[in-house]
Backbone and ligand atoms as CSV (ligand in chain L), in Angstrom:
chain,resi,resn,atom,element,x,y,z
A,1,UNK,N,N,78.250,90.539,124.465
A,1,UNK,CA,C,79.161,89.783,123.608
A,1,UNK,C,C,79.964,90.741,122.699
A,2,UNK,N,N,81.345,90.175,122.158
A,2,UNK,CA,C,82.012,91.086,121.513
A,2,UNK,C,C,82.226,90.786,120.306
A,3,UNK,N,N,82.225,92.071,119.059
A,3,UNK,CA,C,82.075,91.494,118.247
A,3,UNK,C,C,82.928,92.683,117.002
A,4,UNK,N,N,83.337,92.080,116.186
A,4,UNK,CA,C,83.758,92.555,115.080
A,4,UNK,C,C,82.497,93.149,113.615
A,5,UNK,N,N,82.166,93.979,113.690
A,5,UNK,CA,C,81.807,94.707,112.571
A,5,UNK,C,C,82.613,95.897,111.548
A,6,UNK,N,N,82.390,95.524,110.231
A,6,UNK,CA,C,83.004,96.087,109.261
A,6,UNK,C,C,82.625,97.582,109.010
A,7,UNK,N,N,83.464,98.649,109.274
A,7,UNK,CA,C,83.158,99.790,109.292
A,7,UNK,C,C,82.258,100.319,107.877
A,8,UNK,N,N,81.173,100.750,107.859
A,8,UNK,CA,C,80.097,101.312,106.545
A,8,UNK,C,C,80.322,102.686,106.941
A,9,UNK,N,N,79.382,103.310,105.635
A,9,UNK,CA,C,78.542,104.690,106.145
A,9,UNK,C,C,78.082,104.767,107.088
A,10,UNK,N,N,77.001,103.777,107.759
A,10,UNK,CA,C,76.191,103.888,108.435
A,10,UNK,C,C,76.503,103.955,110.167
A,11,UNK,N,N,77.800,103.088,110.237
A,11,UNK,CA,C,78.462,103.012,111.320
A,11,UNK,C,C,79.587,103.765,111.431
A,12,UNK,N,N,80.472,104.633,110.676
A,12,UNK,CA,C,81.365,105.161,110.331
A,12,UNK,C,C,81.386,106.517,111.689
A,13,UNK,N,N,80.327,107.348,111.622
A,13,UNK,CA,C,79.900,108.289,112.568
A,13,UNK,C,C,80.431,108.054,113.612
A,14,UNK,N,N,80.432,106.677,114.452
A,14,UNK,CA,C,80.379,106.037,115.676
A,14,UNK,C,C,82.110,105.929,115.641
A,15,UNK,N,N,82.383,105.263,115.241
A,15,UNK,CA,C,83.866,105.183,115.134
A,15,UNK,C,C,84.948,106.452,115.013
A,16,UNK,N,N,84.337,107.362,114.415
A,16,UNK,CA,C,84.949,108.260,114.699
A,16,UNK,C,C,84.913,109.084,115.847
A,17,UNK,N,N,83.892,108.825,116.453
A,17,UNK,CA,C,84.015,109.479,118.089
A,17,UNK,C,C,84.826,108.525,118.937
A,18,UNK,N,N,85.362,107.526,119.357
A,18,UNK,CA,C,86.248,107.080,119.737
A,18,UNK,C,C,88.042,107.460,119.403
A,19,UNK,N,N,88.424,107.345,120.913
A,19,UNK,CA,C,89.411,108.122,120.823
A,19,UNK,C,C,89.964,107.418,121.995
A,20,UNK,N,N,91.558,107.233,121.895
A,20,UNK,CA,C,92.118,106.798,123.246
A,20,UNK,C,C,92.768,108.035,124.224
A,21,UNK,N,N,93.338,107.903,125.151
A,21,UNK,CA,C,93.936,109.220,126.173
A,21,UNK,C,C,94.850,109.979,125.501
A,22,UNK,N,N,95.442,110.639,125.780
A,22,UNK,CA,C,95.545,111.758,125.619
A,22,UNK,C,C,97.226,111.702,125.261
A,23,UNK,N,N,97.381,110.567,126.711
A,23,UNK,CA,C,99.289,110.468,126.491
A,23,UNK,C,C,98.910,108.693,125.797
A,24,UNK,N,N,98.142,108.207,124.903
A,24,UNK,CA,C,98.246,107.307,124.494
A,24,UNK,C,C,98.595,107.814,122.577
A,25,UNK,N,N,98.178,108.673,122.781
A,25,UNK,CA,C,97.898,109.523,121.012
A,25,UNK,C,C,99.291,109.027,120.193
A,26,UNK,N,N,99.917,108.941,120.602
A,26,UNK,CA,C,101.348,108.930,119.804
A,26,UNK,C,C,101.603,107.543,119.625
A,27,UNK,N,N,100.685,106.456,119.890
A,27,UNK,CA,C,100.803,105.384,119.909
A,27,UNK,C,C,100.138,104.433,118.700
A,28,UNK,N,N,98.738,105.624,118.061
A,28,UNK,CA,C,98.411,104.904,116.988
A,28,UNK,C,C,97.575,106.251,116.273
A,29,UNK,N,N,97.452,106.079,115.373
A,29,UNK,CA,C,96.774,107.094,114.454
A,29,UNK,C,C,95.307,106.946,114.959
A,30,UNK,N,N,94.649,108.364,114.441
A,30,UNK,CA,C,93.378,108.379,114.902
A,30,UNK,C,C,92.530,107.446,113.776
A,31,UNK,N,N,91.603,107.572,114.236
A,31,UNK,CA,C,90.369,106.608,113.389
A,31,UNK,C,C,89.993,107.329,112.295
A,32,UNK,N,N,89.760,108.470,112.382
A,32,UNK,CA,C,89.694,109.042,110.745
A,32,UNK,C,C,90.466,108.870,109.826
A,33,UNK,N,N,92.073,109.384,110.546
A,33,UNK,CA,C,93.369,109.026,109.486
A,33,UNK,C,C,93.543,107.276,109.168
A,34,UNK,N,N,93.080,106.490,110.431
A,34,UNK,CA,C,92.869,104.798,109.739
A,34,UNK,C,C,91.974,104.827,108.748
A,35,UNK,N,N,90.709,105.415,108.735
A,35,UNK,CA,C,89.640,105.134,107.343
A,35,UNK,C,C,90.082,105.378,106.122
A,36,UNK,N,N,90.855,107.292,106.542
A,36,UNK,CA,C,91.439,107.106,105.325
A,36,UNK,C,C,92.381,106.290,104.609
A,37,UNK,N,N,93.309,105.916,105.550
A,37,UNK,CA,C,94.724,105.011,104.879
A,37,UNK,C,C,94.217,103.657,104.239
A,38,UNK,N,N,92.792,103.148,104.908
A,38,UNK,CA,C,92.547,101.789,104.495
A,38,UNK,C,C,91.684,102.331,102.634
A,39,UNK,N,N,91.129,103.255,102.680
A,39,UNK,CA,C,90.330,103.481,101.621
A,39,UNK,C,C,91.579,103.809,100.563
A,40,UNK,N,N,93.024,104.367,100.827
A,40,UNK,CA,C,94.313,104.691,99.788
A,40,UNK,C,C,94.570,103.626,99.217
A,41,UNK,N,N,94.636,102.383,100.828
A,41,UNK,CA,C,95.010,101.172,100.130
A,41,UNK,C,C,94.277,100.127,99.513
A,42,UNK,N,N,93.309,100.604,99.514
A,42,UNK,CA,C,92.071,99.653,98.627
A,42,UNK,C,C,92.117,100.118,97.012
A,43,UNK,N,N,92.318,101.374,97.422
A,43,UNK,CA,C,92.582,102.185,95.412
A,43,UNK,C,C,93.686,101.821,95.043
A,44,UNK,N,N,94.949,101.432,95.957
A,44,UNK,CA,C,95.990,100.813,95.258
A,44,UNK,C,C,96.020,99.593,95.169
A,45,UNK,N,N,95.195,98.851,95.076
A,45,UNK,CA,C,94.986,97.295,95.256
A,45,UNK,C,C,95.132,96.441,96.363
A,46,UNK,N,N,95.131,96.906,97.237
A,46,UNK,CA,C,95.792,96.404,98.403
A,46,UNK,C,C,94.453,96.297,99.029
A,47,UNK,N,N,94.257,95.462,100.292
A,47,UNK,CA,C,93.455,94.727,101.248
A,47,UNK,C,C,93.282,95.612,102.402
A,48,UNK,N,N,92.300,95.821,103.131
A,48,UNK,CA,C,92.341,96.350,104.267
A,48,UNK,C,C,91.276,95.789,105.069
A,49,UNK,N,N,90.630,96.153,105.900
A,49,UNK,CA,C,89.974,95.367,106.219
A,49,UNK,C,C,89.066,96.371,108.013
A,50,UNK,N,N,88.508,97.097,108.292
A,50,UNK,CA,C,88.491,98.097,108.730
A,50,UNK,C,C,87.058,97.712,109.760
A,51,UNK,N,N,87.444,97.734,110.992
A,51,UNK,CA,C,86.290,96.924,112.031
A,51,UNK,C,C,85.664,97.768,112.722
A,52,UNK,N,N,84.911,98.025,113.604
A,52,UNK,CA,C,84.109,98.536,114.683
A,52,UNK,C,C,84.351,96.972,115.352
A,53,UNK,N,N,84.734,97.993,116.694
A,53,UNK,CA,C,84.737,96.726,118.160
A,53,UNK,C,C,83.862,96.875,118.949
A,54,UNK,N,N,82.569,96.210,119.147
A,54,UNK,CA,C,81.237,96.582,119.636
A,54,UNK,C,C,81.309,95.439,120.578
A,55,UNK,N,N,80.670,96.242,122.163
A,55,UNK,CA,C,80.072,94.849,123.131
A,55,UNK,C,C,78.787,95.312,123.265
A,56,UNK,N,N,77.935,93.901,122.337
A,56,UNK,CA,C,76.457,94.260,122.163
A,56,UNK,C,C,76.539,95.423,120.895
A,57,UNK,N,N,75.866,97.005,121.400
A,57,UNK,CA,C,75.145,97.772,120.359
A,57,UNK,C,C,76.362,98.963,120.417
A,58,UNK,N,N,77.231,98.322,121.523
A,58,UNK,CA,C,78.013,99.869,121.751
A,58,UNK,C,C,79.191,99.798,121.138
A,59,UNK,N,N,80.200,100.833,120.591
A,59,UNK,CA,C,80.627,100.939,119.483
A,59,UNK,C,C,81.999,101.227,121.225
A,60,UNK,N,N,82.741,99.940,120.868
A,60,UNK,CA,C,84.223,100.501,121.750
A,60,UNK,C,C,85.428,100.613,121.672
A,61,UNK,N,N,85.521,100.246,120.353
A,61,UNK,CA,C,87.044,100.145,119.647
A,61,UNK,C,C,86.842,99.829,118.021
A,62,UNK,N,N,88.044,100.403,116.983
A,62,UNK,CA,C,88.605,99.888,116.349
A,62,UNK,C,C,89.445,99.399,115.799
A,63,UNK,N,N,89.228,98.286,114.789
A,63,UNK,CA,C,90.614,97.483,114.778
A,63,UNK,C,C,90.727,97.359,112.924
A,64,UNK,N,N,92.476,97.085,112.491
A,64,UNK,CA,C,92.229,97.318,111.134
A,64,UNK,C,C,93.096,95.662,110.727
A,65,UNK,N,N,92.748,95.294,109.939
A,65,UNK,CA,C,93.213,94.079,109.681
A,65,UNK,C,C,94.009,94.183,108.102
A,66,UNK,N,N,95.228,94.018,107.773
A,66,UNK,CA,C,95.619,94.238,106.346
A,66,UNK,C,C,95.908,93.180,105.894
A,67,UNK,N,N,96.506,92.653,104.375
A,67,UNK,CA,C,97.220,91.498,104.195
A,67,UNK,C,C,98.123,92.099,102.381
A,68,UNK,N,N,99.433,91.665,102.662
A,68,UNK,CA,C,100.349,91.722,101.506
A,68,UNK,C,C,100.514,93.708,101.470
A,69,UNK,N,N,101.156,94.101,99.947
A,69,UNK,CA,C,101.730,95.143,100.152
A,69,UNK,C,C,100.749,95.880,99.043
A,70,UNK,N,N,100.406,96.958,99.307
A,70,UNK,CA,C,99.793,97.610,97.833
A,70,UNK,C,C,100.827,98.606,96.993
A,71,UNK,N,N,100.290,98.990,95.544
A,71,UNK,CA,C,101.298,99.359,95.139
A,71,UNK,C,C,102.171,101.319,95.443
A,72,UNK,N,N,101.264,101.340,96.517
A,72,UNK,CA,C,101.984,102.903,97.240
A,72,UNK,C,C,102.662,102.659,97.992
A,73,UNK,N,N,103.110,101.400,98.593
A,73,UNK,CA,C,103.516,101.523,100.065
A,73,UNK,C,C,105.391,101.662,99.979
A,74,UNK,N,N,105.517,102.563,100.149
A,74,UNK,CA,C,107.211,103.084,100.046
A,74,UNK,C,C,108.116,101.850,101.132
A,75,UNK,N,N,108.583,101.291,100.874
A,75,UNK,CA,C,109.516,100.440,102.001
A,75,UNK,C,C,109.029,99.684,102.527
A,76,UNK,N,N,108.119,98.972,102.251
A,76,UNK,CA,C,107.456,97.763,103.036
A,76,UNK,C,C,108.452,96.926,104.398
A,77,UNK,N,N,108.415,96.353,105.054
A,77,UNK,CA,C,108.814,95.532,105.824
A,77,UNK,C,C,109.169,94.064,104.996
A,78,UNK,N,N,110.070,93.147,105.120
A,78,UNK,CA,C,110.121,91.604,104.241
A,78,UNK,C,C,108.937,91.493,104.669
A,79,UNK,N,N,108.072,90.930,105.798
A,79,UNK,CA,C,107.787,90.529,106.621
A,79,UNK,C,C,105.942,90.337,105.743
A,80,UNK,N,N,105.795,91.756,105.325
A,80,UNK,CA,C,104.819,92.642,104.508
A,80,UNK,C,C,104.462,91.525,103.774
A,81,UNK,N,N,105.012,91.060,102.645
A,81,UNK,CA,C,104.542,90.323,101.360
A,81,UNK,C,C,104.553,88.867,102.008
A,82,UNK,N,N,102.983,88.904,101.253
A,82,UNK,CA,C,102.066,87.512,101.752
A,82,UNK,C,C,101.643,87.471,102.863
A,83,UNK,N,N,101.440,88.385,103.611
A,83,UNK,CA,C,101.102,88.023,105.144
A,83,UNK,C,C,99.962,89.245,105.258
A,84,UNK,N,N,99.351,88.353,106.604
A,84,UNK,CA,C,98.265,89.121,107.553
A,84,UNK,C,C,98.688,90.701,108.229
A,85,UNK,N,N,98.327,91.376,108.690
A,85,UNK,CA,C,98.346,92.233,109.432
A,85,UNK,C,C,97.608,92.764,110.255
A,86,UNK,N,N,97.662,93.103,111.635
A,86,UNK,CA,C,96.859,93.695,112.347
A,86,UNK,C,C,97.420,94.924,112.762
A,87,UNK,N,N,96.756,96.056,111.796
A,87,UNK,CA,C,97.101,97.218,111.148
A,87,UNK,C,C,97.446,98.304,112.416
A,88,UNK,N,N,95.888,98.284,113.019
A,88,UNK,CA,C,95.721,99.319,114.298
A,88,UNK,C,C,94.702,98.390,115.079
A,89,UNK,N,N,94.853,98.777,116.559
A,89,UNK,CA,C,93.836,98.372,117.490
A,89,UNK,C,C,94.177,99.532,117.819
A,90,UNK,N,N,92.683,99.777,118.877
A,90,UNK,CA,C,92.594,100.893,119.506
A,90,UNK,C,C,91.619,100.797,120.438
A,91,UNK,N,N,90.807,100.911,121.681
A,91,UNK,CA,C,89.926,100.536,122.473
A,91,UNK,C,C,90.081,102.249,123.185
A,92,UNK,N,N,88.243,102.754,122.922
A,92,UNK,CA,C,88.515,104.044,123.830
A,92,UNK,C,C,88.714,104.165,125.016
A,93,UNK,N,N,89.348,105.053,125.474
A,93,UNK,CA,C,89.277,105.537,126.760
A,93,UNK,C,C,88.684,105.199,127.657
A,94,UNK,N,N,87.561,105.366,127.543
A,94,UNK,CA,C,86.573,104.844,128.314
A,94,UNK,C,C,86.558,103.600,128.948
A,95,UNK,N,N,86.628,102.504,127.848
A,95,UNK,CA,C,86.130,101.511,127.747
A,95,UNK,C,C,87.917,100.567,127.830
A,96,UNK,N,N,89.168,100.788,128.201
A,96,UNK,CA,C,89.971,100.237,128.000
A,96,UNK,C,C,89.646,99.178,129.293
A,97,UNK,N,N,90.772,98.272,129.594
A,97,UNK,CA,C,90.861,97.403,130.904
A,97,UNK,C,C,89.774,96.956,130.992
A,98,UNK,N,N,88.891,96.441,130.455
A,98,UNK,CA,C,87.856,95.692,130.446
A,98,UNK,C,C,87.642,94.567,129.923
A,99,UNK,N,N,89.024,94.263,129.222
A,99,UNK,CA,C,89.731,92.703,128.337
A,99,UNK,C,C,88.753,92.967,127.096
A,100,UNK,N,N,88.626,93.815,126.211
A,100,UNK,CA,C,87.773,94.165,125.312
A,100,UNK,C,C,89.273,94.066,124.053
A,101,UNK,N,N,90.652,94.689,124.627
A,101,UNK,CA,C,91.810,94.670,123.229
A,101,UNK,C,C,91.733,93.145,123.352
A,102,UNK,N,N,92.385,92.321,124.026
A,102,UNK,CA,C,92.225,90.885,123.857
A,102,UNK,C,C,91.667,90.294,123.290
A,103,UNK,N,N,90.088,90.654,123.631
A,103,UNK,CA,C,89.051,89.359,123.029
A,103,UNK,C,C,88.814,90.191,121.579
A,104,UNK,N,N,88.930,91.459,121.073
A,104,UNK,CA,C,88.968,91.817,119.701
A,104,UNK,C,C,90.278,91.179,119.080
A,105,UNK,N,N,91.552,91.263,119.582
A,105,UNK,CA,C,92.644,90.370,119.428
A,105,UNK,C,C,92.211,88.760,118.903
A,106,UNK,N,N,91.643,88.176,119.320
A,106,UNK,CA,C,91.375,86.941,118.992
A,106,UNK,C,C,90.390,87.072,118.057
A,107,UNK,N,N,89.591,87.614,117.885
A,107,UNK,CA,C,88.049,87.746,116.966
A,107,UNK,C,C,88.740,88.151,115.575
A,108,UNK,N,N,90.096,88.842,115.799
A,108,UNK,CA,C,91.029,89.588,114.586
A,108,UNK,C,C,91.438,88.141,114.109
A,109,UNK,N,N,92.187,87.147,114.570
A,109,UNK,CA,C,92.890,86.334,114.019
A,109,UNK,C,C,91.939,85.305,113.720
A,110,UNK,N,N,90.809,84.907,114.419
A,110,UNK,CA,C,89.374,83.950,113.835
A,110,UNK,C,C,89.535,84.495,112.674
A,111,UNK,N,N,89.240,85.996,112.086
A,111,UNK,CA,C,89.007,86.537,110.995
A,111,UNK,C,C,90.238,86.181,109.945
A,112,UNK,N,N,91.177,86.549,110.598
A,112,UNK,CA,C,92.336,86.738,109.733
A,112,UNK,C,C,92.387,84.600,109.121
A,113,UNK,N,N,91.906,83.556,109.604
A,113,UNK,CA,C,92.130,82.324,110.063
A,113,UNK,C,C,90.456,81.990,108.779
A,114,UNK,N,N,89.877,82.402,108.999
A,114,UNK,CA,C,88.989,82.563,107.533
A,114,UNK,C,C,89.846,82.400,106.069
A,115,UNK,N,N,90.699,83.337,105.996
A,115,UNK,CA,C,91.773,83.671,104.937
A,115,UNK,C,C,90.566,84.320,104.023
A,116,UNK,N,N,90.394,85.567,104.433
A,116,UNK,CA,C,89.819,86.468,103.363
A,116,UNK,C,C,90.716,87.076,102.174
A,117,UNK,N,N,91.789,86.735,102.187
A,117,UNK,CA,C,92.804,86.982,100.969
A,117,UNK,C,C,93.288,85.636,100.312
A,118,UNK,N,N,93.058,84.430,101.069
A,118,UNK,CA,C,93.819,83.047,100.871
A,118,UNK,C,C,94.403,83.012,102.097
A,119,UNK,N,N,95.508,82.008,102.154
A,119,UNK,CA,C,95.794,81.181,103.365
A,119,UNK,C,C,97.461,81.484,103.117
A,120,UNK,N,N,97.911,81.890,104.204
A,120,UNK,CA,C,99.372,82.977,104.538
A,120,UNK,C,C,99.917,82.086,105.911
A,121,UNK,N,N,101.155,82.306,106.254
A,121,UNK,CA,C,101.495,81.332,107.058
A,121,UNK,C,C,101.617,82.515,108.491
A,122,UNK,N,N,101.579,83.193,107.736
A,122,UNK,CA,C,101.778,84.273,108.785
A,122,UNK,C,C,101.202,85.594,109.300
A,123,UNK,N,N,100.459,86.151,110.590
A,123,UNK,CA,C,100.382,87.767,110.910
A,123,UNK,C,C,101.546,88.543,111.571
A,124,UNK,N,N,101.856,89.549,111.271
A,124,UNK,CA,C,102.884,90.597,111.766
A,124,UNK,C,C,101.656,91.752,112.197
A,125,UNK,N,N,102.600,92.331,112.862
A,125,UNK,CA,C,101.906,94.082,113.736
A,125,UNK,C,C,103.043,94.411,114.197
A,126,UNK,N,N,102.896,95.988,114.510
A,126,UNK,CA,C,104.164,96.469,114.911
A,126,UNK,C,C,103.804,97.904,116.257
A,127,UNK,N,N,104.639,97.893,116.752
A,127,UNK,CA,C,104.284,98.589,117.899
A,127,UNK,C,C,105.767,99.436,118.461
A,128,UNK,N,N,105.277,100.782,119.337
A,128,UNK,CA,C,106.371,101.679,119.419
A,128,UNK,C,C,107.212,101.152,120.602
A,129,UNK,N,N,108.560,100.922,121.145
A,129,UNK,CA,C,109.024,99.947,121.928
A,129,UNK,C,C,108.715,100.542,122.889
A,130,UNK,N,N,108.254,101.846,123.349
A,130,UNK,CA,C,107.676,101.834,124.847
A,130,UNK,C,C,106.280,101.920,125.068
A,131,UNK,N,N,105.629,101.554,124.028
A,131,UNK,CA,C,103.662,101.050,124.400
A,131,UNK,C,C,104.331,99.407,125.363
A,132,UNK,N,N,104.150,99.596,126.557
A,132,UNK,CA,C,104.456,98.367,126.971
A,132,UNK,C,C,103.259,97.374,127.457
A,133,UNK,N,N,101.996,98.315,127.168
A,133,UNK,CA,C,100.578,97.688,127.732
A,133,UNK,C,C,100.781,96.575,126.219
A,134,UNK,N,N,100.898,97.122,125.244
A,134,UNK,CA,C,100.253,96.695,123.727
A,134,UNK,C,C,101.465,95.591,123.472
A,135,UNK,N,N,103.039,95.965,124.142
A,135,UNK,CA,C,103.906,94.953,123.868
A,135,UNK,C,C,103.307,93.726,124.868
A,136,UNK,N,N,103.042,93.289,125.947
A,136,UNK,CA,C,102.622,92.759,126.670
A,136,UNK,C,C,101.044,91.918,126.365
A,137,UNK,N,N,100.554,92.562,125.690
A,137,UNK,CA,C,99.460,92.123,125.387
A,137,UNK,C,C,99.618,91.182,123.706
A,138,UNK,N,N,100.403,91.568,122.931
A,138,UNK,CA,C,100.879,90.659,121.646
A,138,UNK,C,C,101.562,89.618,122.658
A,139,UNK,N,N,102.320,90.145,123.066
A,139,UNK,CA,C,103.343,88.301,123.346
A,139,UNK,C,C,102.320,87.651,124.161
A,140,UNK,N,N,101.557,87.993,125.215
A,140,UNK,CA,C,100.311,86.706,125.575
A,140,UNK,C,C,99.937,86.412,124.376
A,141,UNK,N,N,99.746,87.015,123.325
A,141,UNK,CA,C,98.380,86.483,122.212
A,141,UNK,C,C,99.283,85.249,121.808
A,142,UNK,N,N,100.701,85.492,121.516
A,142,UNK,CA,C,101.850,84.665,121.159
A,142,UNK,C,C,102.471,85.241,120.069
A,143,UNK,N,N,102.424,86.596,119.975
A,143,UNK,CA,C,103.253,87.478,118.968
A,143,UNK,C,C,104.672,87.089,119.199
A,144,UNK,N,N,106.070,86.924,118.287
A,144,UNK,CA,C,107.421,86.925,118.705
A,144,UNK,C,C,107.886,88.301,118.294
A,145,UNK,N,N,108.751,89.003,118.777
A,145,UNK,CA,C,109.561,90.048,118.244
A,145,UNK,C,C,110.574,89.417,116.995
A,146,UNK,N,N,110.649,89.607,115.712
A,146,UNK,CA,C,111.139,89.346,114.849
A,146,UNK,C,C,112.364,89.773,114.921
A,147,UNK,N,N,112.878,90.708,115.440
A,147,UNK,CA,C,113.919,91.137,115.683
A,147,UNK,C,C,114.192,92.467,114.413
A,148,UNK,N,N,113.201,92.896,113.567
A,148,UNK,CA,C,113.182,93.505,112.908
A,148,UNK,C,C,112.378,94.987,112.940
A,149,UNK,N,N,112.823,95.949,112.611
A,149,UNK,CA,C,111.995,97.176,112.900
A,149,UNK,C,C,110.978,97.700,111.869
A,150,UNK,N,N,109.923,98.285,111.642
A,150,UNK,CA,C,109.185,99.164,110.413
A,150,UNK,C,C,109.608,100.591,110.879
A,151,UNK,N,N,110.193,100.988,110.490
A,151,UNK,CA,C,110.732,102.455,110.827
A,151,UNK,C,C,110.996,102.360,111.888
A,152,UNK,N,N,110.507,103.298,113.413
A,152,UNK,CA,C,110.747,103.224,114.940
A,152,UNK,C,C,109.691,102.525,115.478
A,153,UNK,N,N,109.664,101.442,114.606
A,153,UNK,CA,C,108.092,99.975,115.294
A,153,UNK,C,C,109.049,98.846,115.727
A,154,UNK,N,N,109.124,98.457,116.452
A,154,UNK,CA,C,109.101,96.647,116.651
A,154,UNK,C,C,108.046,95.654,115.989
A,155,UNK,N,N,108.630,94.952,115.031
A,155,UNK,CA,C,107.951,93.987,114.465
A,155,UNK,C,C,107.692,92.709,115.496
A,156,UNK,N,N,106.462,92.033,115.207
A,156,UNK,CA,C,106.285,91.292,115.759
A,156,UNK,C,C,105.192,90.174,115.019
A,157,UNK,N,N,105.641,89.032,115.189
A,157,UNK,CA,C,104.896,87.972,114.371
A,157,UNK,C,C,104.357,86.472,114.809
A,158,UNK,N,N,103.255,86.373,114.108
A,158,UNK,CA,C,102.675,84.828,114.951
A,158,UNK,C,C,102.111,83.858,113.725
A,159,UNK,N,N,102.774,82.545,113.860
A,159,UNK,CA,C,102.523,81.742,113.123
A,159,UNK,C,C,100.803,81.197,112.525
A,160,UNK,N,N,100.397,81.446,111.598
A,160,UNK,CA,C,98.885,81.005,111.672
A,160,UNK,C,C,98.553,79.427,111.596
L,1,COA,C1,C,96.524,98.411,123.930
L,1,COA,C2,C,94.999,98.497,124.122
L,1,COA,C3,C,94.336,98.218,122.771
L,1,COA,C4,C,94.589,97.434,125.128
L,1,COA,O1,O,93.177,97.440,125.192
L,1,COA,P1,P,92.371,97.094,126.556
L,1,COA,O2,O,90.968,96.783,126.175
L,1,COA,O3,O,92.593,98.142,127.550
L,1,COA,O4,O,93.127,95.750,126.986
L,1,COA,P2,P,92.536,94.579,127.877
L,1,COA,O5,O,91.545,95.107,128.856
L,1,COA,O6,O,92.092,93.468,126.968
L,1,COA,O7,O,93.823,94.162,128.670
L,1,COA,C5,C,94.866,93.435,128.080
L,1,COA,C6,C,95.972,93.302,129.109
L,1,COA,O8,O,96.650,94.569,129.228
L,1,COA,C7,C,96.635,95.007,130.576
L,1,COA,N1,N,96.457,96.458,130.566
L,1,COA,C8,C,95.562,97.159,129.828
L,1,COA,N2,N,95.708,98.475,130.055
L,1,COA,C9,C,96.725,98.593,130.950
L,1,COA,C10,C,97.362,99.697,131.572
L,1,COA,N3,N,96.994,100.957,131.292
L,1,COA,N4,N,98.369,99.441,132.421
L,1,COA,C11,C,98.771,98.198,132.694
L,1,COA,N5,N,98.207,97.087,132.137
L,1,COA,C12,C,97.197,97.301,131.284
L,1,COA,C13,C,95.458,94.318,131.204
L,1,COA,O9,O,95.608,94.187,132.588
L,1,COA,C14,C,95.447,92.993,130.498
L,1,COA,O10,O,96.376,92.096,131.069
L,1,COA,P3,P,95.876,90.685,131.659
L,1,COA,O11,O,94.950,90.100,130.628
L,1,COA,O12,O,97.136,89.932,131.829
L,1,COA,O13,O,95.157,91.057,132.907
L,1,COA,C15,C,94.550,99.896,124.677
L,1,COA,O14,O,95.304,100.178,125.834
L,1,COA,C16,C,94.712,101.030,123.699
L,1,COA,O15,O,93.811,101.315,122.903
L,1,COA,N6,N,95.874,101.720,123.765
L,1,COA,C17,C,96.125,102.884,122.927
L,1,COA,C18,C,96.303,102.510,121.468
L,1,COA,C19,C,97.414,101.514,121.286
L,1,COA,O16,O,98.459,101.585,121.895
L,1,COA,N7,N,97.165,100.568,120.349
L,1,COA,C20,C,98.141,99.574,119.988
L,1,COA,C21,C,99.013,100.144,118.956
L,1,COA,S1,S,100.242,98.994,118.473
């Protein structure tokens, strides 16, 4: 079974040995540089929300969940204030094509559908326009392209 756990000390180790290929790298930051960015934006008030993607005991992805803007974030997106985010996914190497981004995909928005910040009408994520596995895989979830960019990202958004 698959499951969402909140990155600790204790599990932290594990997550950082995950890693995607090699020509995927440019597609999302590594898992160390995610721990850190979520721990910047927790000191600036801001939300983060920082997972281990486990089937059963085994540690196969992580995923970062954000919501609203904290007060470092240079240029936010409109899109940013009041809303969900699904920060980074990432599924290792190993373990990709096994429908493991998907069903963490959905386990993200159960979560996000909790309203651990309150209740937002909306999640955004953003992605580089030629990841075409990750573009392909938001619009099944029912992501729309907003028609708006975060720097060289395609925004993309789904009604909660
Ligand atoms: C995007 C990513 C998270 C998908 O994870 P995954 O566990 O491999 O995805 P799934 O097994 O759930 O597959 C989802 C769909 O993508 C397709 N897919 C996955 N990898 C693929 C590949 N390399 N080529 C073509 N299709 C692929 C699957 O066939 C599946 O489609 P289907 O459900 O219609 O059959 C993973 O490829 C990854 O970590 N990529 C690098 C990091 C990244 O790009 N993150 C997103 C940043 S925005």
């Amino acid at each position: 079974m698959i499951t969402l756990r909140p990155v600790t000390p204790e599990n932290e180790a594990d997550i950082l040995c995950l890693q995607v290929a090699e020509g995927q790298r440019h597609f999302v930051a590594d898992n160390r540089r995610s721990l850190e960015e979520a721990a910047a934006c927790i000191r600036a008030g801001g939300s983060a929300f920082p997972f281990g993607i486990y089937d059963g005991d085994q540690p196969v992805g992580f995923l970062m969940v954000g919501f609203g803007v904290d007060d470092d974030w240079l240029n936010p997106p409109e899109i940013a204030h009041g809303s969900y985010n699904i920060w980074r996914l990432m599924i290792d190497q190993r373990c990709q094509r096994k429908g493991y981004g998907r069903q963490a995909l959905q386990l993200a928005l159960d979560f996000i559908r909790s309203w651990p910040c309150g209740k937002a009408d909306c999640c955004w994520l953003s992605y580089e326009p030629e990841n075409v596995v990750a573009r392909e895989l938001y619009r099944s979830v029912g992501f729309q392209e907003t028609g708006d960019m975060d720097e060289n990202e395609i925004i993309a958004a789904l009604r909660l």
